[in-house]
C-alpha positions as CSV (number, residue, x, y, z in Angstrom):
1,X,84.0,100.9,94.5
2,X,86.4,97.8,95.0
3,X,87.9,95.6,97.4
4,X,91.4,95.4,97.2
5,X,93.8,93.3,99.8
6,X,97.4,93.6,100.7
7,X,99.3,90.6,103.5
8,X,102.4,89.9,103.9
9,X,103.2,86.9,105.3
10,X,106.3,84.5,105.3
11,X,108.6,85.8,102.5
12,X,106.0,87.1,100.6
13,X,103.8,90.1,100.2
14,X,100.7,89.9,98.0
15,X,98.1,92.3,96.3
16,X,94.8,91.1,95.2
17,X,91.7,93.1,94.0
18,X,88.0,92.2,92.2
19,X,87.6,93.4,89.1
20,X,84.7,95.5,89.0
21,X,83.9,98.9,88.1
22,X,80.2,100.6,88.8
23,X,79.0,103.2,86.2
24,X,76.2,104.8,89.1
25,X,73.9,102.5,89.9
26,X,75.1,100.3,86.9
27,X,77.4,97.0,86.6
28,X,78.7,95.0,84.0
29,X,79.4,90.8,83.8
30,X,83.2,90.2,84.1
31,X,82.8,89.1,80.3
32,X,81.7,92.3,78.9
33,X,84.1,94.9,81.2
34,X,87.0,93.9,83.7
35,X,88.8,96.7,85.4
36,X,92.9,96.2,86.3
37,X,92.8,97.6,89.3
38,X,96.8,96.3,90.3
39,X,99.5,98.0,88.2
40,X,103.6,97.8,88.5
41,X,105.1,100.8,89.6
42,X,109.0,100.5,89.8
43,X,109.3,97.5,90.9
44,X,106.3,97.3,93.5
45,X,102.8,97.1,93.1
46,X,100.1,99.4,93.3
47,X,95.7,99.3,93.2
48,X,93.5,102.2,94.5
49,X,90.2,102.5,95.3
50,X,88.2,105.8,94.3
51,X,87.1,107.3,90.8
52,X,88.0,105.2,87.9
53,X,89.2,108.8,85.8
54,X,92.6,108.0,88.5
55,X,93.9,104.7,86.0
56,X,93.7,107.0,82.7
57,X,94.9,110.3,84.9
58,X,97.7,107.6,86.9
59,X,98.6,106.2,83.7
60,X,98.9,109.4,81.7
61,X,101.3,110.7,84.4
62,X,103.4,107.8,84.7
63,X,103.9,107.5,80.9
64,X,105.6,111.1,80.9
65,X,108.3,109.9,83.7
66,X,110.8,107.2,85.0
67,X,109.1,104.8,87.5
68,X,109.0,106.0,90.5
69,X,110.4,103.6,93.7
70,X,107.9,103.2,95.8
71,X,109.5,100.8,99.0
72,X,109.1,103.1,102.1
73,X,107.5,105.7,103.7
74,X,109.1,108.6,102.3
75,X,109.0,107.8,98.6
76,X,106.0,107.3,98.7
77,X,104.9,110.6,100.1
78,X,107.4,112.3,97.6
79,X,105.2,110.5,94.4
80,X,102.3,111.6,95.7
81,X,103.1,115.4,96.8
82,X,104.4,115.6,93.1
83,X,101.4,113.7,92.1
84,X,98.7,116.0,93.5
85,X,100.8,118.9,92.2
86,X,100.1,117.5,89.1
87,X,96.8,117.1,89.7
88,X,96.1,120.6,90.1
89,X,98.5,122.1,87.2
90,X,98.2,119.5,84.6
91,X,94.7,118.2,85.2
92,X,92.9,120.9,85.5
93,X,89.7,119.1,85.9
94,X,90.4,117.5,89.2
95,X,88.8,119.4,92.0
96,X,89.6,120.3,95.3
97,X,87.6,117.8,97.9
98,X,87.2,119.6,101.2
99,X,84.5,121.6,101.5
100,X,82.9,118.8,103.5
101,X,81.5,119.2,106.9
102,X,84.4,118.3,108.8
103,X,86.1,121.6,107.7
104,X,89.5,119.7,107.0
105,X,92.8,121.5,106.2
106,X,93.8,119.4,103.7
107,X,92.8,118.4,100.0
108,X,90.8,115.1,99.4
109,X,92.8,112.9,96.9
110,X,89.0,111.1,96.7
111,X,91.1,107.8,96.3
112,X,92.9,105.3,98.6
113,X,95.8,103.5,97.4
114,X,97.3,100.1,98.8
115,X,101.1,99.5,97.6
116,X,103.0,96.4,98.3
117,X,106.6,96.4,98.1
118,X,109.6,94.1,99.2
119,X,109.5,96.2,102.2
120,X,105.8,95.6,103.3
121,X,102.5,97.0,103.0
122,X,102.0,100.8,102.7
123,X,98.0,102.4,102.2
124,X,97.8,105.8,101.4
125,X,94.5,107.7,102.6
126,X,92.7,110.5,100.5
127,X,94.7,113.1,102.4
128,X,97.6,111.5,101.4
129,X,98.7,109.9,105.0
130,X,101.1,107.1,104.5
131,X,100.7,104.2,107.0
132,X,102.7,101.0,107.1
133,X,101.2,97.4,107.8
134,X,103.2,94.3,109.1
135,X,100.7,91.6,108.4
136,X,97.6,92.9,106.5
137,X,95.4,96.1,105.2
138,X,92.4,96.3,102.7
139,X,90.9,99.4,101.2
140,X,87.3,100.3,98.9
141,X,83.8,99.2,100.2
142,X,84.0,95.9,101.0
143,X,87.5,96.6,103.3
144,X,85.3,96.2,106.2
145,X,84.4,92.4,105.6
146,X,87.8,91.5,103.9
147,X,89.6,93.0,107.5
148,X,87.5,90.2,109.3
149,X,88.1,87.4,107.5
150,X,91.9,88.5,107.4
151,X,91.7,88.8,111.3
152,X,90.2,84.9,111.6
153,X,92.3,83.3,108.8
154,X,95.7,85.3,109.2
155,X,97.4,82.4,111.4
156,X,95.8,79.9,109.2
157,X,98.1,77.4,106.9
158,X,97.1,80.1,103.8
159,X,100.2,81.8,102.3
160,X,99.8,85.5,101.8
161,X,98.7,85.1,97.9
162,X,95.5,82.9,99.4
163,X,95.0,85.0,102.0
164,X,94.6,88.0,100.1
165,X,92.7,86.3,97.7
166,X,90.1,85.0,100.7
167,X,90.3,88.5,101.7
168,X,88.3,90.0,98.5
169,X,86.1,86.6,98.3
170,X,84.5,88.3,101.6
171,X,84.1,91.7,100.2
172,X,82.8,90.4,97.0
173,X,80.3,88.2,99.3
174,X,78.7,91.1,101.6
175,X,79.9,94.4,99.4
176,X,77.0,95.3,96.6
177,X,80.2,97.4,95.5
178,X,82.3,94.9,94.6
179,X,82.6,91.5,92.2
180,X,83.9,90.3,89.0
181,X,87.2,88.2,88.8
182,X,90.0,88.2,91.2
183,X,93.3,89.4,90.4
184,X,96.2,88.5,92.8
185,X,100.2,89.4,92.4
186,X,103.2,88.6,94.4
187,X,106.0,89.9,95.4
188,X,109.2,89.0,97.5
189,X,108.9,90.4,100.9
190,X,112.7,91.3,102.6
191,X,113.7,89.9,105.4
192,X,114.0,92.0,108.8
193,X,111.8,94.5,107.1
């Protein structure tokens, strides 16, 4: 479970994310296990929220290939579709997730993603829709909360790095699910974008 953040605001877009990780019912103090939860991906960044087995499997895949670009809409959907093919071929321990009541046609990633880019804010859901967001979007168990406080504080004098970061303060208050340290990143955000 997590809480991670995305805003873009002014000429900068920002990514921020707790650091903890839950083993079951089990969590460990910030000083004894951290989990980086943003990572650089060809130039824009990148957290999810879902299994922690995706870093090692995310990693291992990207170490075998040139970093993808991932600024719109359609690059991103190309990673991914190549990604879940992946999934299936090379890691052969990933199952299929729909066998769920609501009798869905599609496979369940069991993971959310939030990437920031120059271009803006893109989330990508567990069956792999791509949406774009103008001014904010969180994902993970505390998204709920962080989506509030983003709503009040969004026109506030904050810049888009201390919004983010007041974003996954409020998850980490009223989430069981999240906690640890804060990690934010920046980027430049385009203009007419």
């Amino acid at each position: 479970m997590s809480i991670i953040v995305a805003v873009r605001k002014g000429n900068r877009v920002a990514l921020a994310a707790d650091s903890q990780s839950n083993f079951g019912a089990h969590k460990f103090p910030p000083d004894n296990h951290k989990a980086s939860k943003i990572r650089e991906i060809g130039g824009s960044l990148v957290a999810f929220s879902g299994w922690g087995l995706y870093e090692n499997i995310l990693d291992d895949y990207l170490s075998a290939r040139r970093a993808p670009r991932l600024d719109d809409t359609k690059n991103i959907f190309s990673f991914f579709r190549a990604f879940w093919k992946q999934l299936r071929e090379k890691y052969s321990f990933v199952n299929d997730q729909c066998k769920d009541a609501n009798d869905s046609p599609f496979g369940d990633l069991d993971a959310s993603f939030l990437i920031v880019s120059g271009n803006g804010i893109f989330d990508v859901s567990s069956n792999m829709t791509i949406s774009r967001f103008e001014k904010y979007n969180a994902i993970g168990s505390g998204a709920e909360f962080a989506l509030g406080a983003l709503h009040a504080l969004y026109d506030s004098p904050r810049d888009a790095a201390g919004l983010a970061r007041a974003g996954v303060e409020a998850g980490m208050a009223f989430s069981i699910y999240c906690g640890g340290e804060i990690t934010a990143r920046e980027l430049p955000a385009r203009r007419g974008k």
